[in-house]
Structure formats: structure tokens, C-alpha cells
C-alpha positions as CSV (number, residue, x, y, z in Angstrom):
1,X,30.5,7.1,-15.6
2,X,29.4,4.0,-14.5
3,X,32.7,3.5,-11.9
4,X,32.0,6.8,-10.4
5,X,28.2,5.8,-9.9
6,X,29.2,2.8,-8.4
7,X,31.5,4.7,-6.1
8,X,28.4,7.0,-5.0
9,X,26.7,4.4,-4.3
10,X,29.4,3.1,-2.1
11,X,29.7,6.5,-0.3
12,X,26.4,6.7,0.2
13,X,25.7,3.5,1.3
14,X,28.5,4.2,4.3
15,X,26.6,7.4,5.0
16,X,23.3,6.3,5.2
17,X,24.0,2.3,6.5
18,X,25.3,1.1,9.9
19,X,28.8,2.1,11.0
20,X,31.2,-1.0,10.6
21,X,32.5,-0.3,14.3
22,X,28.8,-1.1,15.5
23,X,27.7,-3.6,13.1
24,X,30.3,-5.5,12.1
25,X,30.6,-7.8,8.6
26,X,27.4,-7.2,6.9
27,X,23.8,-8.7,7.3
28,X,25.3,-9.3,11.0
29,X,22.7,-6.5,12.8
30,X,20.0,-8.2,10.7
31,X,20.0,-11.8,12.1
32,X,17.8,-10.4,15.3
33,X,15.4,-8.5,12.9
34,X,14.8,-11.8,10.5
35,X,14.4,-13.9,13.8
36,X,11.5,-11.5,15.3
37,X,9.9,-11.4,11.6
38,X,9.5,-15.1,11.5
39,X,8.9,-15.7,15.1
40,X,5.6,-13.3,14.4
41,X,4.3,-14.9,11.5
42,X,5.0,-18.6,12.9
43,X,3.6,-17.2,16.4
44,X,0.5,-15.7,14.5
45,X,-0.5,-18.5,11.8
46,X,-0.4,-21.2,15.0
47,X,-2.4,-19.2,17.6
48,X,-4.9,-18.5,15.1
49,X,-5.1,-22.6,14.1
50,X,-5.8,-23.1,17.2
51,X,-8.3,-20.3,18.0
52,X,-10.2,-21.7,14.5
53,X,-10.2,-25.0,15.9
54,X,-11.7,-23.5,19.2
55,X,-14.7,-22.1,16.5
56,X,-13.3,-18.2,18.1
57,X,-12.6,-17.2,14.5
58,X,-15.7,-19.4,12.3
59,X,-15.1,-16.7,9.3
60,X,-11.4,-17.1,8.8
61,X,-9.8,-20.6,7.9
62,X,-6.2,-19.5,7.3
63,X,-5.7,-17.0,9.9
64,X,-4.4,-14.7,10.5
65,X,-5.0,-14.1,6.4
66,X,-8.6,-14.2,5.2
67,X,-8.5,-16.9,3.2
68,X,-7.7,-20.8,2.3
69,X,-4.9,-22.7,1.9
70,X,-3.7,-24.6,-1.2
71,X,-1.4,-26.0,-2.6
72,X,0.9,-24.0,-5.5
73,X,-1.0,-23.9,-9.1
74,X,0.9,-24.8,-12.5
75,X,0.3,-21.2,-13.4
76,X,2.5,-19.8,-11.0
77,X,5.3,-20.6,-13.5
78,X,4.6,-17.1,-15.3
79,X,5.1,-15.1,-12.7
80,X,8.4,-17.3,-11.3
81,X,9.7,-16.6,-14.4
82,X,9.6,-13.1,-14.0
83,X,10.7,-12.8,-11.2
84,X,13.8,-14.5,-12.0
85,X,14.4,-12.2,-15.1
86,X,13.1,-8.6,-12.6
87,X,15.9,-9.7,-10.0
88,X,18.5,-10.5,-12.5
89,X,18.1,-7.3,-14.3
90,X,16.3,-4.7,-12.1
91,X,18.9,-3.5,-9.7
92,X,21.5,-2.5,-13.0
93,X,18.9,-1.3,-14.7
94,X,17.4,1.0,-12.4
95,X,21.2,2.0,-11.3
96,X,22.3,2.4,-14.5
97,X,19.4,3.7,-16.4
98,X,18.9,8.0,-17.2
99,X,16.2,8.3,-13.9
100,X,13.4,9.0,-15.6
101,X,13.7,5.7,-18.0
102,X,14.7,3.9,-14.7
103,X,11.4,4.8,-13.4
104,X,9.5,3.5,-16.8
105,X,11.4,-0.2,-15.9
106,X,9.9,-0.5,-12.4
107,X,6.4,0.8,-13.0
108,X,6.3,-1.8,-16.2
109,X,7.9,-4.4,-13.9
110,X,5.3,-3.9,-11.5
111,X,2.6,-4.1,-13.8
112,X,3.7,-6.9,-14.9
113,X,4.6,-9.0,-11.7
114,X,1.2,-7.5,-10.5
115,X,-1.1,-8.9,-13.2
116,X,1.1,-12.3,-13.6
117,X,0.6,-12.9,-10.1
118,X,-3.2,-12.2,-10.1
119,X,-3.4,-14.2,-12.9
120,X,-2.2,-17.3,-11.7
121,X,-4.8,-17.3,-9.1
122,X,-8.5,-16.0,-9.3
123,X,-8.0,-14.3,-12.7
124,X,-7.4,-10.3,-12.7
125,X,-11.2,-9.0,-12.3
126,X,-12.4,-12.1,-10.6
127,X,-12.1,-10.5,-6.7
128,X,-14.2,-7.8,-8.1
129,X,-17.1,-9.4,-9.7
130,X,-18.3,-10.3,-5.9
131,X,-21.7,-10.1,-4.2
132,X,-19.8,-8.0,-1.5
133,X,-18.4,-5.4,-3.8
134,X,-18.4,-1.8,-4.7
135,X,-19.8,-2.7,-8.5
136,X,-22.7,-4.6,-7.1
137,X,-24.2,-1.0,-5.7
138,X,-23.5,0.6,-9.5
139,X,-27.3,-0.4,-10.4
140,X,-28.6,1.5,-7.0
141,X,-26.6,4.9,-8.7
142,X,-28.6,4.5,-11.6
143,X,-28.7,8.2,-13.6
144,X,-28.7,10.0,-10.4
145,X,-25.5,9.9,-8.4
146,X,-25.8,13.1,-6.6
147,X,-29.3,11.3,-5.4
148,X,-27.8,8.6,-4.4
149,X,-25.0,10.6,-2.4
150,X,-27.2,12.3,-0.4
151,X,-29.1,9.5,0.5
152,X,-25.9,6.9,1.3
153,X,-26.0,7.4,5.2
154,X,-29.8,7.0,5.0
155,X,-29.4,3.7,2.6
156,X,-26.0,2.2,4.1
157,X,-27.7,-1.1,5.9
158,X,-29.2,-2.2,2.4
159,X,-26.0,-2.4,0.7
160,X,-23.0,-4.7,0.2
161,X,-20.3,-5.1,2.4
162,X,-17.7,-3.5,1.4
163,X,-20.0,-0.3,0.6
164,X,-20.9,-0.3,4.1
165,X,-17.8,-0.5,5.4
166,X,-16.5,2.9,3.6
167,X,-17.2,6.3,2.3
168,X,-19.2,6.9,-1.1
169,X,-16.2,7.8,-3.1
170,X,-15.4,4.5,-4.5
171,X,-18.6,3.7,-5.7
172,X,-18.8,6.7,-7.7
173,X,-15.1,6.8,-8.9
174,X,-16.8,3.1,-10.7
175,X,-19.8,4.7,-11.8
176,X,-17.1,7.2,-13.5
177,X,-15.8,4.5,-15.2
178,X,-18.6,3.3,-16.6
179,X,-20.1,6.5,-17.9
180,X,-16.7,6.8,-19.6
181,X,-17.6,3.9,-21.3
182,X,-15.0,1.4,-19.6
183,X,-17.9,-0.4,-17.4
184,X,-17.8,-4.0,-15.0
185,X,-15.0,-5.8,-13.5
186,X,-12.5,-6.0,-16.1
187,X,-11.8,-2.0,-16.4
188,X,-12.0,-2.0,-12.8
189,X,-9.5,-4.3,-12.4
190,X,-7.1,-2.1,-14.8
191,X,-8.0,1.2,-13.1
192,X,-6.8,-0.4,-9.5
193,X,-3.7,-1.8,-11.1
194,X,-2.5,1.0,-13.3
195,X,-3.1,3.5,-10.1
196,X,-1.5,1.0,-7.6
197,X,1.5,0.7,-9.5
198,X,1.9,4.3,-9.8
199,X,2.7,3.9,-6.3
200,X,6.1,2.9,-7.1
201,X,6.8,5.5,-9.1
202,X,5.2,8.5,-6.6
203,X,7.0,6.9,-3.7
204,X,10.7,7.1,-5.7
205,X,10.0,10.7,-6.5
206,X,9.4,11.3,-3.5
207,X,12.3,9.7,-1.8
208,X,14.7,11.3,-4.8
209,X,13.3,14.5,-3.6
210,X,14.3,14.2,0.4
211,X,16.9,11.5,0.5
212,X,18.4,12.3,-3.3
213,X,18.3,10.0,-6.3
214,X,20.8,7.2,-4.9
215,X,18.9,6.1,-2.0
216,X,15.6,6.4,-4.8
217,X,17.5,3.9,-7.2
218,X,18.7,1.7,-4.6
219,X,14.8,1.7,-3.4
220,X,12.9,1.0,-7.2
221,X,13.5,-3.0,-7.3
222,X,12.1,-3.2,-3.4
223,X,9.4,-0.9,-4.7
224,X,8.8,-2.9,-7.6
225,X,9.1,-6.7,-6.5
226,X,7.1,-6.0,-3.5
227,X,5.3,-9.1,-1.8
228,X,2.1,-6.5,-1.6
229,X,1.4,-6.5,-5.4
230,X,-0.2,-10.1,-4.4
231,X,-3.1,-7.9,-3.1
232,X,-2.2,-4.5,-5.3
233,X,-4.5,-6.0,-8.5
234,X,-7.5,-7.5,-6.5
235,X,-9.0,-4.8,-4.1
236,X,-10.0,-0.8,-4.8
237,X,-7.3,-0.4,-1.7
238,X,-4.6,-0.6,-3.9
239,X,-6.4,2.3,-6.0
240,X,-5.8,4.2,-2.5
241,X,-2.6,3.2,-2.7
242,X,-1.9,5.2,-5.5
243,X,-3.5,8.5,-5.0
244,X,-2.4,8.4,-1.2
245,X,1.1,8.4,-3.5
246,X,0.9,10.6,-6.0
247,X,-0.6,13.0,-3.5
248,X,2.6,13.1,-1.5
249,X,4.7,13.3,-4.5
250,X,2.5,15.8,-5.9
251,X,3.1,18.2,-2.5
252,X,6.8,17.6,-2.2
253,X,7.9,17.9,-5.4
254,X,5.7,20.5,-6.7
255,X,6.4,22.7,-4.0
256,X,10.7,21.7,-4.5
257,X,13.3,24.4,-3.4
258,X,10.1,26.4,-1.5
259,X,8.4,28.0,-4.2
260,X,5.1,29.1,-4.5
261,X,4.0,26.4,-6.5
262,X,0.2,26.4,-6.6
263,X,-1.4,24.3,-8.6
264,X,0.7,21.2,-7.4
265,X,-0.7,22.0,-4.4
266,X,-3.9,22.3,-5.3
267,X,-3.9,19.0,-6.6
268,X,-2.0,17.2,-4.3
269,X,-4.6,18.6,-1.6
270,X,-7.2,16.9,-3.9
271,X,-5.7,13.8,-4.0
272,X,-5.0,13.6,0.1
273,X,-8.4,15.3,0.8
274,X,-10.0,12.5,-1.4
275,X,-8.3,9.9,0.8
276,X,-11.0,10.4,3.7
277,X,-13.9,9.9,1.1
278,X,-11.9,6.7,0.1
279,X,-11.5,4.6,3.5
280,X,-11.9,5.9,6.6
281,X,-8.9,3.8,7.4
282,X,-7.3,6.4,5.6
283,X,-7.2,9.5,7.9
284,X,-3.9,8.1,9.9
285,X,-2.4,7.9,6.5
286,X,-2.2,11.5,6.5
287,X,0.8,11.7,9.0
288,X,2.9,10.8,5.6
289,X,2.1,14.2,4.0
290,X,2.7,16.1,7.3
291,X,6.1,14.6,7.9
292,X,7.4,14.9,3.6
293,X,6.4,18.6,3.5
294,X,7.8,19.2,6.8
295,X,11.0,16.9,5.5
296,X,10.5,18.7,2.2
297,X,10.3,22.2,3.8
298,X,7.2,23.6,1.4
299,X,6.5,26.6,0.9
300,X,3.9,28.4,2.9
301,X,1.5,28.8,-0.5
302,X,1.8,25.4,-1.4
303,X,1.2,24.4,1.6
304,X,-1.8,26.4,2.0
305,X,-2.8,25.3,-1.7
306,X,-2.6,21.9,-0.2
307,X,-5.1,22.7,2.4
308,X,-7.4,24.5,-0.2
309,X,-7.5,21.5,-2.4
310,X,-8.6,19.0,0.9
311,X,-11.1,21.8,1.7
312,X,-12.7,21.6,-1.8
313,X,-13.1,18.5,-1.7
314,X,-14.7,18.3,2.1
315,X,-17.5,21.3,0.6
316,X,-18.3,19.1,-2.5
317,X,-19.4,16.2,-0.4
318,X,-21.0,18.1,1.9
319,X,-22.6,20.3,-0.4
320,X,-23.8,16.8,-2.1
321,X,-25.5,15.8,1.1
322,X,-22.8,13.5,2.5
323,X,-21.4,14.3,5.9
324,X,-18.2,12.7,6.6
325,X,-19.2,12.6,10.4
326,X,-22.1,11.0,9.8
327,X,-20.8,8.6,7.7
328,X,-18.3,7.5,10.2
329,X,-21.0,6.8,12.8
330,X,-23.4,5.2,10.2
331,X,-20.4,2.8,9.3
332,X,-19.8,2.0,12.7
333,X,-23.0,0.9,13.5
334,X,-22.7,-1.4,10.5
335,X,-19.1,-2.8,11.5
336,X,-20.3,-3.3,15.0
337,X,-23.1,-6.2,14.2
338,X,-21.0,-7.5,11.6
339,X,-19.1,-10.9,12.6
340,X,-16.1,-9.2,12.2
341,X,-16.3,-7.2,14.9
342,X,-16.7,-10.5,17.6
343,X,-12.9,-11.4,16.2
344,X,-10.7,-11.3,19.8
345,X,-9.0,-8.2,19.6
346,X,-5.8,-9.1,21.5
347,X,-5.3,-11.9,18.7
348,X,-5.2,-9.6,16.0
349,X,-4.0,-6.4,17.7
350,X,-0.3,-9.0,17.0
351,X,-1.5,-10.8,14.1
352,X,-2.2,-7.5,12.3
353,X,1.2,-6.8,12.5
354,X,2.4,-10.4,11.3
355,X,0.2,-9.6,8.0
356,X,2.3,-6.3,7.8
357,X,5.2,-8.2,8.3
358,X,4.0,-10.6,5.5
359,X,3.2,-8.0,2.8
360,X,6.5,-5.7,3.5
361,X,8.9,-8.7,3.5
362,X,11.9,-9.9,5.4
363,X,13.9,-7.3,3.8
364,X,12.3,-5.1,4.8
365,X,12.8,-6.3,8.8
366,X,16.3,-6.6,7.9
367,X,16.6,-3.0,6.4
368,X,14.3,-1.6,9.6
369,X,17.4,-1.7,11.7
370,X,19.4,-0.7,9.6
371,X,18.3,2.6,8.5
372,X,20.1,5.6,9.8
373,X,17.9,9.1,11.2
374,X,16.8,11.3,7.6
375,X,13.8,11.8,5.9
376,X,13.5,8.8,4.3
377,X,13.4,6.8,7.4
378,X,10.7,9.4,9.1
379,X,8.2,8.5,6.2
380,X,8.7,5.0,7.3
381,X,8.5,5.5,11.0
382,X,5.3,7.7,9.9
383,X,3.5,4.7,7.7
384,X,4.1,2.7,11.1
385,X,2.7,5.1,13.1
386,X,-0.3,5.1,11.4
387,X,-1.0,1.3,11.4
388,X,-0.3,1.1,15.1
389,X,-3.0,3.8,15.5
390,X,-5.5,1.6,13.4
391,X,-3.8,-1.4,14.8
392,X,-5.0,-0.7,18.2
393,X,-8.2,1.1,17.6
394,X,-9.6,-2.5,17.5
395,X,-11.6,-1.9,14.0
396,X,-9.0,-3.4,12.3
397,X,-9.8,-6.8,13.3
398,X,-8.6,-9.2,10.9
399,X,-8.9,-8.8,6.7
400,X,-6.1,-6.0,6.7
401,X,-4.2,-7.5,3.9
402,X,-6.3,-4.9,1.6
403,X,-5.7,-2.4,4.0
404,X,-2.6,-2.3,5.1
405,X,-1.6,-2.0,1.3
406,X,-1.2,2.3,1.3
407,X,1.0,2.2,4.6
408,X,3.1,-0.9,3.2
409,X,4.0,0.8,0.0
410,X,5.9,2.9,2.1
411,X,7.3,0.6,4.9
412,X,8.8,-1.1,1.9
413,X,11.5,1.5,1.9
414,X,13.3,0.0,4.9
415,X,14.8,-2.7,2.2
416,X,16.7,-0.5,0.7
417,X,18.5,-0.4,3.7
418,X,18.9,-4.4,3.8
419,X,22.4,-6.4,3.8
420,X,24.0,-5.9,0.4
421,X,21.4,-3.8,-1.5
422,X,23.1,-3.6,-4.0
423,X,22.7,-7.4,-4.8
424,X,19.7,-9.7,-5.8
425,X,20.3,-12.3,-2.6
426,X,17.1,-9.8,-0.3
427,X,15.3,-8.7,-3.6
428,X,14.9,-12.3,-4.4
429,X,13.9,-13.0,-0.8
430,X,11.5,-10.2,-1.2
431,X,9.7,-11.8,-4.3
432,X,9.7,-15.5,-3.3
433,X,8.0,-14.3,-0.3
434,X,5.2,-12.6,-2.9
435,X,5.3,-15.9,-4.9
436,X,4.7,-17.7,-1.8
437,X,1.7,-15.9,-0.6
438,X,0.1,-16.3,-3.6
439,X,0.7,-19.8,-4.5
440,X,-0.6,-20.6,-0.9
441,X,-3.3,-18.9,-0.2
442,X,-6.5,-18.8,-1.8
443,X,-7.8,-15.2,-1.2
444,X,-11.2,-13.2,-1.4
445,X,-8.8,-10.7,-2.5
């Protein structure tokens, strides 16, 4: 069973790779790919030395990250250590593996690598516990948070930060967890990890769904080993991460074969129509749906199930006194006499980009040319559609490491598509790159 696997996989892999008449031995098409993705981070870490040392960026010291440098802590033995195991083992198991067991490896493995790396740094809640986070507000929600909804717009200048610089919903999804009983940072911190990491799973299911379960297996240890799970257990945006993800998996595989499948729908349009009320960063993100149902083919009632779901969710707000319109403009305002907003936009409109490159990888440059027209590679082309448009919008000027987290869980796709997939030579790339960032960089984050 295991031969004729591996033959698939071989099969597949000359379906879906580069022809050998136009690519020659392998890894050759990839050498230009790996050459642009350095030349962009070199090119964007030394022209943003030098525009520090001018005083043009005073709020960023290691740009163009948001953060400080050091040097590599003792403690980032742990999560070497699993890395070396993850890319020893990950790429059998989740080959070899019944699918659905394959899919309990990764999303343990992620959780893992994720809470190793955080961890080693700042601790796992530390990023949250700060003066410029969503907990700080929890005290202004008090007993009444359909009060405070309505009055958020109104309010907005007096509160931190990050509050001001997004919708309502993440506040209250906290205030939630509290009333649950699950209150301050350190539940927090295990609602963004356990929902980020779901990401890997959602995205697989939803590849296996358009692009079959090969190109899904080959995809779990790039999913899993990511260089973005530095940031996936520090911010709320990796909390966006995963319901942007299980959203789309939600839609397209609820709605399989074009059945009526309602309430999949239903809740998929839930989860999507949340993202809005989330970030408003998120609305490009919604071209990822669009393409997997159209990919997927739906069926008209889920589809429409879909749009139900977003629509409920659109009345409750407003019917709670929050206009999404409103708070666009509101936030705006705020963004606009922030110091953020003097950053030179031509610096970051490339060095955005370099922090993409940074979180998706080099394998994932090398797999970027690689990949051949299908479904899979539309979501990608999709995910980097969206951060253009955010990219060039100009209020995306710096700081995107947490927000470019949604779009990169899918860009990371691409390295399934890099040289030799099959082996551990890009997967261990993939998370020395991860173990780099975080060893090096002190971040608020």
C-alpha cells in the first residue's frame, strides 16, 4: 500500500510540478525565486537601517519588523529540538498516516512548535498583558456589553491602541471568555493558539477538497512548520487566522459534490461575515472564499446560506448600535494622527512584502514558480491579491507581521510545490527560518 502511495505521489507530483523539458534537474527553476527572496529582505532590513538612522522611522528599531534585535536565548533549545524531531518525522507521517490521524499530527505539531517558540521568548500571554491591548478595554465593558457596543464609535479616541485600530468584535469575543469563566491573558493566549492552529487543519481540508488529498498531504508539514507560528501565539490576528479558515473549509466542504448543504453554509457565512467585525484588514481576505466556492462549484443554497449567515451577522451589530461604516471612518481618523501613519509609504509599500516574504519562507518562493494553473494555486494567487490591495492602500504601513498572518497561512501552500517535497532539505529551511526570527528579534508581538 505504501509503494503504490509513493507511486501517486510520484504521478502526481509530474502532474502538478514543472515539465522536465522546461525545468530541467530539480530545484533548477528555483535558484531565481530564492535569489529575489533574499535580495528583498537584505534590500528591506538595510534601507530601513539607514532610514532609522535618518530618525524617518523613530518607532521602529529593527525595520522593517517592529521590534529589537538580540542575540539567540538558551531557551531556544526546546523548540530546535522539535523541530528536528517534526522534520524528521512529519513528512512520513502525514504521507503514511489514515488522513484524518494525519491531520491530528500537524495540528499537535503546530501547537506545539507554536507555544515552544513563544515560550522561548516573551512567555505565551506576555504580548497580551500590554497597555495597548484588547484586555485592557475589558474593565470599560463592565456588565453592559451591548452598552458599550453602541457607544464604541462615540468612545474610540479614549481607548487603547489596538482597540482603536479595529472593530468591536475582539473585545467582546475576550469579554466572552471571561464570563465563561476563562478570564486575563493566559486563556487568551490558549484561545489565539488553539484557533490559529486550526488553521492548518481548515486549510488541508480545503485543499483535499479542490486539489485531492495528495497535494493536502504533501502541504501538512509546510502547514505545520510554518515560520508564521512565531507570531500565531502572540496576537488576536492569529485568532483571525483561524476563523478566516475554518470559514472557507466550512463553505467548501460542506457544500461538496453541490448539495444543498445549509447549515454549513450558514455557518461558514458566520465565520467570514465575522471577519469584518474582526479587522477591517480583513475585507480583501474575502477573495479566498469567492475563488474556493467558485473552485469548489457550491451549490446555489449553500451558497446563498453563506450570504445569509454574513447578513446575520451584519443586522446583529447594527441592531447593537455599531455601524460598520462608521467604524471605518472613526478608525481612520484615529490611524491618521497616530505616528504610524508619518511611516514613508514607498519604504514599506516593498518592505511589507519582505515581511511576507519572511513569515511564508523561502520555500515557499521556491514553490511560487513552481506551481502549475488549478485551484490550489488560485487560493494562493487570491491571498496575494489581497495583501497587494492592503499593501498599496498605504494603511498598512509597517507592523504587518500580525497582519499579514490570515493571508500567509495560505501563501504557505506554494511550498508544497518546492524542489523535492517530498524531503526534509525545504521543510527544514522552512523552520530554521521560524527559529531564526524568533531567536533574533525581540517582538511586541
Amino acid at each position: 500500500m505504501i509503494t503504490h502511495f509513493r507511486r501517486r505521489v510520484r504521478s502526481l507530483r509530474a502532474e502538478y510540478g514543472p515539465s522536465r523539458a522546461s525545468a530541467g534537474p530539480d530545484g533548477r527553476r528555483s535558484g531565481p525565486a530564492l535569489v529575489v527572496w533574499a535580495s528583498l529582505v537584505v534590500a528591506a532590513f538595510a534601507a530601513g537601517a539607514v532610514l532609522h538612522a535618518l530618525g524617518m522611522l523613530p518607532i521602529d528599531h529593527l525595520p522593517p519588523l517592529h521590534g529589537h534585535f538580540r542575540t539567540p536565548p538558551p531557551s531556544l533549545a526546546a523548540p530546535l529540538l522539535l523541530a528536528v524531531l517534526a522534520v524528521a518525522a512529519l513528512p512520513a507521517l502525514t504521507a503514511r498516516l489514515r488522513f484524518g490521524a494525519a491531520l491530528l499530527v500537524a495540528y499537535g505539531t503546530a501547537l506545539a512548535w507554536t507555544v515552544l517558540l513563544a515560550v522561548s521568548g516573551e512567555g505565551l500571554a506576555r504580548p497580551l498583558t500590554g497597555p495597548y491591548e484588547y484586555l485592557a478595554v475589558l474593565p470599560a465593558v463592565g456588565d453592559d456589553p451591548l452598552g458599550w457596543l453602541a457607544s464604541f464609535t462615540e468612545r474610540l479616541p479614549g481607548y487603547p491602541t489596538h482597540v482603536r485600530g479595529h472593530p468591536p468584535l475582539p473585545v467582546l469575543v475576550l469579554w466572552v471568555l471571561a464570563r465563561v469563566g476563562l478570564p486575563g491573558p493566559f486563556w487568551a493566549a490558549v484561545l489565539v493558539v488553539v484557533v490559529g492552529c486550526s488553521a492548518v487543519v481548515a486549510v488541508a481540508l480545503t485543499v483535499r477538497r479542490l486539489a485531492g488529498e495528495e497535494i493536502a498531504r504533501l502541504a501538512l508539514p509546510y502547514l505545520t512548520l510554518s515560520p508564521v507560528a512565531v507570531w500565531i501565539a502572540t496576537s488576536m490576528d492569529a485568532f483571525f487566522a483561524g476563523v478566516g479558515a475554518l470559514g472557507v473549509a466550512l463553505l467548501v466542504c460542506g457544500g461538496a459534490g453541490g448539495r444543498a448543504r445549509v447549515l454549513p453554509g450558514v455557518a461558514a457565512g458566520v465565520l467570514l461575515g465575522a471577519l469584518p467585525y474582526l479587522s477591517y484588514g480583513l475585507v480583501p481576505y474575502l477573495l479566498i472564499p469567492v475563488v474556493a466556492a467558485f473552485a469548489a462549484r457550491i451549490s446555489r443554497a449553500t451558497a446563498l446560506a453563506c450570504l445569509a449567515g454574513a447578513a446575520a451577522v451584519t443586522a446583529a451589530f447594527a441592531a447593537g448600535g455599531f455601524l460598520w461604516p462608521s467604524g471605518v471612518l472613526a478608525t481612520h481618523a484615529e490611524w491618521a494622527a497616530d505616528p504610524g501613519a508619518a511611516r514613508p509609504y514607498l519604504y514599506f509599500l516593498v518592505a511589507n512584502l519582505a515581511v511576507l516574504a519572511l513569515l511564508t519562507g523561502p520555500a515557499t518562493a521556491a514553490g511560487l514558480v513552481r506551481m502549475t494553473p488549478g485551484s490550489v494555486r488560485a487560493l494562493v494567487a487570491a491571498a496575494i491579491v489581497a495583501v497587494l490591495a492592503l499593501d498599496v492602500s498605504g494603511v498598512t504601513r509597517g507592523e504587518v507581521e500580525r497582519i499579514w498572518v490570515p493571508y500567509a497561512t495560505w501563501i504557505v501552500l506554494a511550498a508544497a510545490w518546492s524542489p523535492r517535497a517530498q524531503g526534509r532539505r525545504w521543510l527544514a529551511v522552512q523552520a530554521l527560518t521560524g527559529l531564526l526570527l524568533q531567536g533574533l528579534v525581540i517582538s511586541p508581538w
